[in-house]
C-alpha positions in Angstrom: -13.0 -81.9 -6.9 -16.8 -82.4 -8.0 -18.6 -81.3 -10.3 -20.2 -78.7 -8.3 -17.3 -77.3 -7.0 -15.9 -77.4 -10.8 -19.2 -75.4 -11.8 -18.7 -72.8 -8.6 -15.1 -72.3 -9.6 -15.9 -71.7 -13.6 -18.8 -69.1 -11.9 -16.4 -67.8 -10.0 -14.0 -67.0 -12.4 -16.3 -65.9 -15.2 -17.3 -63.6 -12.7 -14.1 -62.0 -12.2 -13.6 -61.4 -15.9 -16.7 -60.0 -16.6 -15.6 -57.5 -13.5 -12.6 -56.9 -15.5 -13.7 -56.4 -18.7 -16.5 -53.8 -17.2 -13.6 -52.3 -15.0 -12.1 -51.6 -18.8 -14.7 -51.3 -20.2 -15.3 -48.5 -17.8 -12.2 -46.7 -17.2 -12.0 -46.6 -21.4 -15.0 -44.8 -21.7 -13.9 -42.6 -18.7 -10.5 -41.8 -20.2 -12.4 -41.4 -24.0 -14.7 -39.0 -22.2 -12.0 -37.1 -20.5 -10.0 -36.6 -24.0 -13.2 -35.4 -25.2 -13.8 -33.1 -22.3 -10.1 -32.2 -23.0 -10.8 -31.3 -26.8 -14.2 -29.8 -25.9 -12.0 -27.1 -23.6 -9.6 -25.8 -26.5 -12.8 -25.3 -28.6 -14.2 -23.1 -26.0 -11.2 -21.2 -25.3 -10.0 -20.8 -28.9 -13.0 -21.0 -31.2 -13.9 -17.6 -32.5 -17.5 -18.5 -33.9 -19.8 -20.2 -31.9 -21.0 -22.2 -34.0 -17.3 -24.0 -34.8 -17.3 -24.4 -31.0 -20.7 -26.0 -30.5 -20.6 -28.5 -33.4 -16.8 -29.4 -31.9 -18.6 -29.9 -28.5 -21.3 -32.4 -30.1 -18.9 -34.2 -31.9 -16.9 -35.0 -29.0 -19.2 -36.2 -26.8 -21.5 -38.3 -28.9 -17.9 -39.9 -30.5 -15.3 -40.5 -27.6 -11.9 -40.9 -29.0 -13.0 -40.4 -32.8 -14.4 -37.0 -32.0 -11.2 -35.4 -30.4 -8.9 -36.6 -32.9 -11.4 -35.5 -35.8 -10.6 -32.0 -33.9 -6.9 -32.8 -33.8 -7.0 -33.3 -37.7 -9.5 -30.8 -38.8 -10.3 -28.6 -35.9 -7.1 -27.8 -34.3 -5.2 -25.0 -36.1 -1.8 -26.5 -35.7 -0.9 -23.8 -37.9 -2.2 -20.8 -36.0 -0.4 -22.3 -32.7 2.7 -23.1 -34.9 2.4 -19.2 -35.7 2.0 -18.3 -32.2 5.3 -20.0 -31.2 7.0 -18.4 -33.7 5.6 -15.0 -32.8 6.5 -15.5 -28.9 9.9 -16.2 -30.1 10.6 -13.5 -32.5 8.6 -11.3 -30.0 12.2 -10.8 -27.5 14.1 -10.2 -31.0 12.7 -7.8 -32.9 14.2 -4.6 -33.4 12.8 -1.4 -31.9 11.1 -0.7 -35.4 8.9 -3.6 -35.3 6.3 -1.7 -32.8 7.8 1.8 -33.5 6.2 4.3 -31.1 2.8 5.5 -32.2 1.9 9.2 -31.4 -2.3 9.5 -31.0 -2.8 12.4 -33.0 -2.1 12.4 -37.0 0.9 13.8 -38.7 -1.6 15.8 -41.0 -5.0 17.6 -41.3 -7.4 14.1 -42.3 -10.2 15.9 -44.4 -14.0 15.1 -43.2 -14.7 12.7 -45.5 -12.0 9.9 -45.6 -11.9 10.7 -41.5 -14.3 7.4 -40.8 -12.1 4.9 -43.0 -8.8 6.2 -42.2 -10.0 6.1 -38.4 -10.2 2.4 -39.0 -6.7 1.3 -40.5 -5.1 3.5 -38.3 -6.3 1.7 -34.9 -5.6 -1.7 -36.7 -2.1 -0.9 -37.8 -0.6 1.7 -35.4 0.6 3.7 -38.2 -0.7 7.4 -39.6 -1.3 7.6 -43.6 1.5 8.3 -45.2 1.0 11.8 -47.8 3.3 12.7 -50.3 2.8 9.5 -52.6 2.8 8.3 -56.2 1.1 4.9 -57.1 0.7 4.0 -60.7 -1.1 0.9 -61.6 1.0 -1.6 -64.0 -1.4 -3.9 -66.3 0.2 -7.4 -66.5 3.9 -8.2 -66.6 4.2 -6.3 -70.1 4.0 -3.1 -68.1 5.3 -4.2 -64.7 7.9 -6.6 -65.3 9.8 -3.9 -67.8 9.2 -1.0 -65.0 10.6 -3.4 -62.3 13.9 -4.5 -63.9 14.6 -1.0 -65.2 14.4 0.3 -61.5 16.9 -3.0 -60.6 19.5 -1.6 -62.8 19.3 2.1 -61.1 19.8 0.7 -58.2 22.9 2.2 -56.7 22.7 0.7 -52.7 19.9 -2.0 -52.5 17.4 -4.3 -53.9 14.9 -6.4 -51.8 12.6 -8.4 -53.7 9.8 -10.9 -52.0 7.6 -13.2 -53.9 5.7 -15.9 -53.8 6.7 -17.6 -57.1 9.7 -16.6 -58.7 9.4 -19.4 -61.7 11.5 -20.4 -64.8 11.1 -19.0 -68.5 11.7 -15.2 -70.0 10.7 -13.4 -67.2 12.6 -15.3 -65.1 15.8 -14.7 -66.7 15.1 -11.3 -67.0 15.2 -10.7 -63.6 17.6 -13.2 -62.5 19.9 -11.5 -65.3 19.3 -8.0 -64.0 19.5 -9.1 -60.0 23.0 -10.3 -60.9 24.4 -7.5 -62.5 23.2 -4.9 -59.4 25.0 -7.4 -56.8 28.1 -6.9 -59.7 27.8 -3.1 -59.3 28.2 -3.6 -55.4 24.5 -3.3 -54.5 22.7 -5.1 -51.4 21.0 -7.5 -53.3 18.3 -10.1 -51.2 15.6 -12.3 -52.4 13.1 -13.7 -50.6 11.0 -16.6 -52.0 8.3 -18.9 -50.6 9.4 -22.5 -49.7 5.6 -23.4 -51.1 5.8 -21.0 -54.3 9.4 -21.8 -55.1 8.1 -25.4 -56.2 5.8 -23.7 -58.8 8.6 -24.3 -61.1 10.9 -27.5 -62.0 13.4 -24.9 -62.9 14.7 -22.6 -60.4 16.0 -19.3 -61.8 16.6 -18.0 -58.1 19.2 -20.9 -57.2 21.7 -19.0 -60.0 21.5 -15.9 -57.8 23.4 -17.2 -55.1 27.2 -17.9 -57.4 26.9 -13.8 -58.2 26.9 -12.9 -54.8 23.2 -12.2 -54.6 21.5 -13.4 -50.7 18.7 -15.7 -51.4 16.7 -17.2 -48.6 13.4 -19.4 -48.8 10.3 -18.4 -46.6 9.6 -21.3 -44.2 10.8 -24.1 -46.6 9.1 -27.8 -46.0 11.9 -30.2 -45.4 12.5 -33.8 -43.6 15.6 -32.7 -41.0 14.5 -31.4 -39.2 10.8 -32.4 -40.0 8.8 -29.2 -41.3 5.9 -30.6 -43.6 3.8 -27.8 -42.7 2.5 -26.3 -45.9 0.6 -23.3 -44.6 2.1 -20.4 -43.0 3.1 -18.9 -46.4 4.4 -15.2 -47.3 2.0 -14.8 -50.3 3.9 -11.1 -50.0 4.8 -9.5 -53.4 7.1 -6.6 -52.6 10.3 -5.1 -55.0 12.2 -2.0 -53.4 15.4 -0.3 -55.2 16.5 2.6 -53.3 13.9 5.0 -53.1 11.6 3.3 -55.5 9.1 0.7 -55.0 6.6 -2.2 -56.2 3.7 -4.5 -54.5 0.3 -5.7 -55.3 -0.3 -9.2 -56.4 2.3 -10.1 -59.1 4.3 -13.1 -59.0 7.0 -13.7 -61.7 6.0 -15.8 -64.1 5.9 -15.9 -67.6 2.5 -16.4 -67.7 1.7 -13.0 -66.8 2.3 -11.8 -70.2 -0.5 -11.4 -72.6 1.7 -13.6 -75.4 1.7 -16.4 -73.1 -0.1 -19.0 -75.0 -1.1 -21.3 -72.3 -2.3 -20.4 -68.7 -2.2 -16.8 -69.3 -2.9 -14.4 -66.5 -4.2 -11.0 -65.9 -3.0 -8.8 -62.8 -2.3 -5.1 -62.0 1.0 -4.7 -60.1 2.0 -0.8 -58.6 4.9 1.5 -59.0 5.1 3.5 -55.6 7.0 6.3 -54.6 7.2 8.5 -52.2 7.5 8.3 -48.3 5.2 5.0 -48.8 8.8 3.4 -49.9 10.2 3.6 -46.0 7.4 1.5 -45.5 7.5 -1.0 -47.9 11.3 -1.3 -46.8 10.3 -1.6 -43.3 8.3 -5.0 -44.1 10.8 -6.5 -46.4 13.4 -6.4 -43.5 11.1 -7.6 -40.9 10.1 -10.1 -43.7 13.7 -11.0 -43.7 14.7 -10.9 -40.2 11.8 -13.5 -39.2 13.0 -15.8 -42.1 17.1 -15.5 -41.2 16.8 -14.4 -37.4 18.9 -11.8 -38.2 17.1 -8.2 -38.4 19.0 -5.0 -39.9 18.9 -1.4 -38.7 16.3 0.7 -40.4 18.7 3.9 -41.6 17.3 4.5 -44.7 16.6 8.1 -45.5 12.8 8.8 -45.5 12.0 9.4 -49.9 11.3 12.4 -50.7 7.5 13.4 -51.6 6.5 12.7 -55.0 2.9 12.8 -55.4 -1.4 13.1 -53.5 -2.0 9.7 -52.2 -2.3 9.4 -48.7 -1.2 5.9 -48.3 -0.6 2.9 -45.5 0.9 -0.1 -45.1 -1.0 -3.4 -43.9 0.7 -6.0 -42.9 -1.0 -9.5 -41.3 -0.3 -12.8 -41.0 -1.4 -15.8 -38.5 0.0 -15.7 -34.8 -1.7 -12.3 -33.8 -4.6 -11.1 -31.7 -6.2 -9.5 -34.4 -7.5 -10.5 -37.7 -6.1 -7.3 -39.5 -7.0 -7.5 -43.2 -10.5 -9.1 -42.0 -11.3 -6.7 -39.6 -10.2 -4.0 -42.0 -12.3 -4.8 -44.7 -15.3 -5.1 -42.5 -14.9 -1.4 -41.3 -14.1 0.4 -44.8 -17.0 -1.7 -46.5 -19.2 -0.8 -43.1 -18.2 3.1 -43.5 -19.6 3.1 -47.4 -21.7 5.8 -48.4 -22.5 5.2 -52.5 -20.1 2.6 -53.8 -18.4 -0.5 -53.1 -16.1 -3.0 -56.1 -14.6 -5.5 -55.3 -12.1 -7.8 -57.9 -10.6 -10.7 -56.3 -10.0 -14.5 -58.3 -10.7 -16.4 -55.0 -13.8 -15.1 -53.5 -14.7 -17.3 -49.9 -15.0 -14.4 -47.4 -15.6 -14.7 -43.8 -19.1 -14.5 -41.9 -18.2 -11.0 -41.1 -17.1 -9.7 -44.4 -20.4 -11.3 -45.7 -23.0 -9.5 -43.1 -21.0 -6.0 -44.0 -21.7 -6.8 -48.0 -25.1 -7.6 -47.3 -25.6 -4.3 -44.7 -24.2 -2.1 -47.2 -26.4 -3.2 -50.0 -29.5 -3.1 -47.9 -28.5 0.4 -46.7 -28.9 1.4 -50.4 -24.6 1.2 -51.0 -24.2 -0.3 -54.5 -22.5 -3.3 -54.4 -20.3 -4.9 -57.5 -18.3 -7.7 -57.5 -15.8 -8.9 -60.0 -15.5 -13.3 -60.0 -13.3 -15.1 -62.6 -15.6 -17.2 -64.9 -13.0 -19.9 -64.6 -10.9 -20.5 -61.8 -7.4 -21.9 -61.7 -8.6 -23.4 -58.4 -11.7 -25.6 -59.6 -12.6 -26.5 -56.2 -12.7 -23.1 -54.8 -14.6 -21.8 -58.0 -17.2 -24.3 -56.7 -17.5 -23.4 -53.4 -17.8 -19.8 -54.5 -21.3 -20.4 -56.2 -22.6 -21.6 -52.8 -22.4 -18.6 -50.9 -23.5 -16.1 -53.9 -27.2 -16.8 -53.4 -27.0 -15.3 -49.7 -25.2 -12.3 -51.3 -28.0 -11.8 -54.3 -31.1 -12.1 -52.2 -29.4 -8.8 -50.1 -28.8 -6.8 -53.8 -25.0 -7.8 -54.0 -24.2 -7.7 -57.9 -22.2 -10.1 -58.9 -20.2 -10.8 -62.5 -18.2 -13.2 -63.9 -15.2 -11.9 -66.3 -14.5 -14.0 -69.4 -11.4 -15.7 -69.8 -8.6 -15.2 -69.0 -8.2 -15.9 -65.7 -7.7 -12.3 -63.4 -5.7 -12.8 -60.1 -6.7 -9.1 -59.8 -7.3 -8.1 -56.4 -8.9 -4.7 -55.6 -11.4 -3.0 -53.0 -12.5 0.9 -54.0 -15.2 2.2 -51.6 -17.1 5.8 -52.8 -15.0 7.6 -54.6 -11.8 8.2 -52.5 -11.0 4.7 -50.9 -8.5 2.3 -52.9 -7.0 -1.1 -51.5 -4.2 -3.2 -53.6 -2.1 -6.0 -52.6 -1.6 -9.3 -52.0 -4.4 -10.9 -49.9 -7.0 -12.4 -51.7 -10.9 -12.9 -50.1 -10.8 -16.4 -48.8 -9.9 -17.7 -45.5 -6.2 -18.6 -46.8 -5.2 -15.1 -47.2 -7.5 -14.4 -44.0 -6.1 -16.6 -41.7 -2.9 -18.6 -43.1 -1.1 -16.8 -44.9 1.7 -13.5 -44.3 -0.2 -10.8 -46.4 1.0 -6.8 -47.4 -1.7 -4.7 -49.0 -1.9 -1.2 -49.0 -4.6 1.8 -48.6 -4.6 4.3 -50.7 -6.7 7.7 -49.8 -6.9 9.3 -53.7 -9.7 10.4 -55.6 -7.9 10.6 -59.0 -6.3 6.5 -58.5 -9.9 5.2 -57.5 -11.5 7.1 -60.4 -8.9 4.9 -62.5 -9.3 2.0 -60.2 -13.2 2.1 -60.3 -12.9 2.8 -63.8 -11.1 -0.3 -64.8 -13.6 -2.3 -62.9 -16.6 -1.0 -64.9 -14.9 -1.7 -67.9 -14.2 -5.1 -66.5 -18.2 -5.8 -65.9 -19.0 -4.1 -69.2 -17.6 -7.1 -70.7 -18.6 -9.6 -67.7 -21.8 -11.7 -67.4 -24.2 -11.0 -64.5 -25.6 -14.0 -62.4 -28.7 -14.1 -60.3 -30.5 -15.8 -58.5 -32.4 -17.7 -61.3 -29.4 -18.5 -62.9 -27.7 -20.5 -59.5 -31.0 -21.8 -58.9 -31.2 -23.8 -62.8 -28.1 -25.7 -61.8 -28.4 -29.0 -61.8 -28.7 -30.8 -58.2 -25.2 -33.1 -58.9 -23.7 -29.7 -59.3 -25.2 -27.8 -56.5 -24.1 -30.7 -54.1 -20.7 -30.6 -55.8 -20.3 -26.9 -54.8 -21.7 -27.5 -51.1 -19.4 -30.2 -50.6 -16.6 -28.2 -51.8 -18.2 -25.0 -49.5 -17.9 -27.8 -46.5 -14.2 -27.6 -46.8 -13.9 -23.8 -47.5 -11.8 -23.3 -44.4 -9.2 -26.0 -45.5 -9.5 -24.1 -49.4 
């Protein structure tokens, strides 16, 4: 063969590869696109904020491949669909209690002026206030803890407990010690701990319940077989019923709640409740339990007998619903404000929504006070905090920092009738990940206390404005924006 038909053959077949590698070239970029195009289509149809959607859709077109699985890792909410499965599931299980049958008009005359925030709960939740109730506020676990493990040993029939962290140390012990004897006496004795907030502890006073004959059960525990590393999805829920008496709020157990803890000490305000209130609280420890075990008992408790004024009602929310319950409720109660609204939470990163209804209340002339930890157990979250309170203060928001130590206080009072406790904290965790109970309270006398304890709280707080965020230094500024980045992950 000659040398030109050497040089026509090596054309040739250059040729052909370059056709192939623009064929792959080609159909790579086609199938990137397509992925993207893919990715850019669960945005749209599952985004709730437009903005999420459109900065999804930009980054998956300008970077095929990297773009969808950037969503995959940080856009998707595997979590949410995780929830949404389990919800389908449980759906065709439930007992008849679950969605119990909701009559449109209320049990009870609702006086004029709660009408607008009741109005609000009630078409979130389904269920009418409750009347006939008793809620006393317990400071720390030197009130609460004794209050909760005297009720424990009353108990004649049953004892369902739910925490978060159930963790080792006096408290512990206490509870583990008084748990044991009521299963003894012939009691119904469960308790329901977090998979996440049962590793709060290298100890675990729980595990001794089991030998006495006490049911213990762990709330969507991570484990390898078979593989459930999720570690959202968790019941932050804090709930303690003995017969016909009952606890929540935001409590865990934990030494460290008591004001002699030397190291780590917290503040909180748990609740004594009784009353008719009590059915409910029962109602969501069994569902509680039934989604954990699959295994959901009759509801044949009889209703508690009246014991007090507050007109109260349970919420209940948690990921894998329609609505965004506990968001959507504290945008309508802070929207229906007339004079006053306080808030104390220790992890303060509301959504878009709850911030527009602060801000609209305070330019509507409704004064506005918030109580922030000055130091955070969560550092990072502290941080991103500071980078939404400018937005806040340029509206006439007050906001306060209470001195050490650190309050995991959560409560809402709106004028001078409105009260909200519980578990749910303001930050997208509680919002959106988490299984949350708080409660409403209707009472003029509680929110006087409430309100009360709140003043006394800033009294003793610092006030921040404006000029104080804006003489940070820049390294810390652009530490708290690139924590405020993340504040949907926090």
């Amino acid at each position: 063969m000659n040398a030109t038909a050497l040089r026509s053959r090596h054309a040739s077949d250059e040729a052909g590869k370059n056709t192939l590698m623009l064929l792959l070239e080609t159909l790579g970029l086609s199938a990137g696109y397509a992925i993207s195009w893919i990715a850019i289509c669960h945005a749209l149809l599952t985004k709730r904020d437009p903005r999420s959607a459109l900065g999804w859709t930009a980054t998956a077109l300008l970077l095929p491949f990297v773009g969808p699985l950037l969503y995959v890792l940080f856009g998707m909410s595997r979590a949410e669909s995780r929830a949404n499965r389990m919800m389908r599931h449980l759906a065709a299980v439930q007992p008849d209690y679950a969605h119990p049958d909701f009559p449109t008009a209320p049990p009870e005359h609702i006086p004029e002026h709660i009408a607008a925030a009741e109005l609000v709960g009630r078409r979130l939740t389904n269920l009418h206030l409750s009347d006939g109730n008793a809620v006393t506020p317990l400071h720390n676990g030197d009130e609460a803890y004794p209050a909760m493990i005297a009720a424990i040993r009353k108990a004649e029939h049953h004892v369902y407990l739910t925490t978060y962290i159930f963790n080792a140390g006096m408290s512990g012990s206490a509870f583990v010690k008084a748990l044991s004897n009521a299963a003894d006496r012939g009691a119904d004795v469960r308790v329901l701990v977090d998979g996440i907030g049962s590793h709060y502890s290298r100890d675990k006073p729980w595990k001794k319940l089991a030998a006495r004959g006490v049911r213990v059960e762990l709330f969507l525990a991570p484990c390898l077989f078979p593989p459930n590393l999720n570690i959202n999805l968790r019941n932050h829920r804090k709930i303690l019923i003995c017969d016909n008496t009952a606890f929540t709020g935001g409590m865990n157990i934990s030494d460290n709640n008591l004001q002699n803890c030397q190291k780590n000490r917290v503040q909180d305000i748990h609740f004594h409740c009784q009353g008719p209130v009590v059915h409910q609280l029962r109602r969501a420890f069994l569902l509680n339990w039934g989604f954990t075990t699959g295994k959901y008992d009759p509801l044949v408790f009889d209703m508690p007998e009246s014991a007090g004024e507050s007109r109260c009602r349970i919420v209940m929310d948690g990921p894998g619903s329609d609505t965004e319950v506990l968001n959507e409720l504290f945008c309508g109660v802070i929207s229906s404000a007339q004079h006053s609204v306080r808030i104390m939470t220790p992890y303060f990163l509301p959504s878009h929504d709850i911030m527009a209804c602060l801000r609209s209340a305070a330019y509507r002339g409704v004064a506005v006070k918030i109580a922030l930890p000055a130091k955070n157990n969560l550092p990072y979250v502290h941080w991103a905090m500071f980078r939404l309170l400018p937005n806040l203060l340029t509206a006439g928001v007050r906001i306060w920092l209470q001195p050490p130590p650190f309050t995991h206080t959560k409560l809402l009072t709106v004028d001078d009738f409105y009260c909200q406790i519980g578990s749910a904290n303001m930050d997208a965790r509680s919002l959106h990940l988490n299984f949350e109970l708080n409660m409403e309270i209707f009472d003029q006398v509680l929110h006087a206390e409430l309100a009360g304890h709140i003043d006394s709280t800033l009294a003793r707080s610092r006030e921040i404005s404006l000029a104080d965020l804006s003489r940070q230094p820049m390294p810390v500024k652009l530490r708290n924006a690139a924590c405020w980045i993340f504040s949907p992950y926090l």
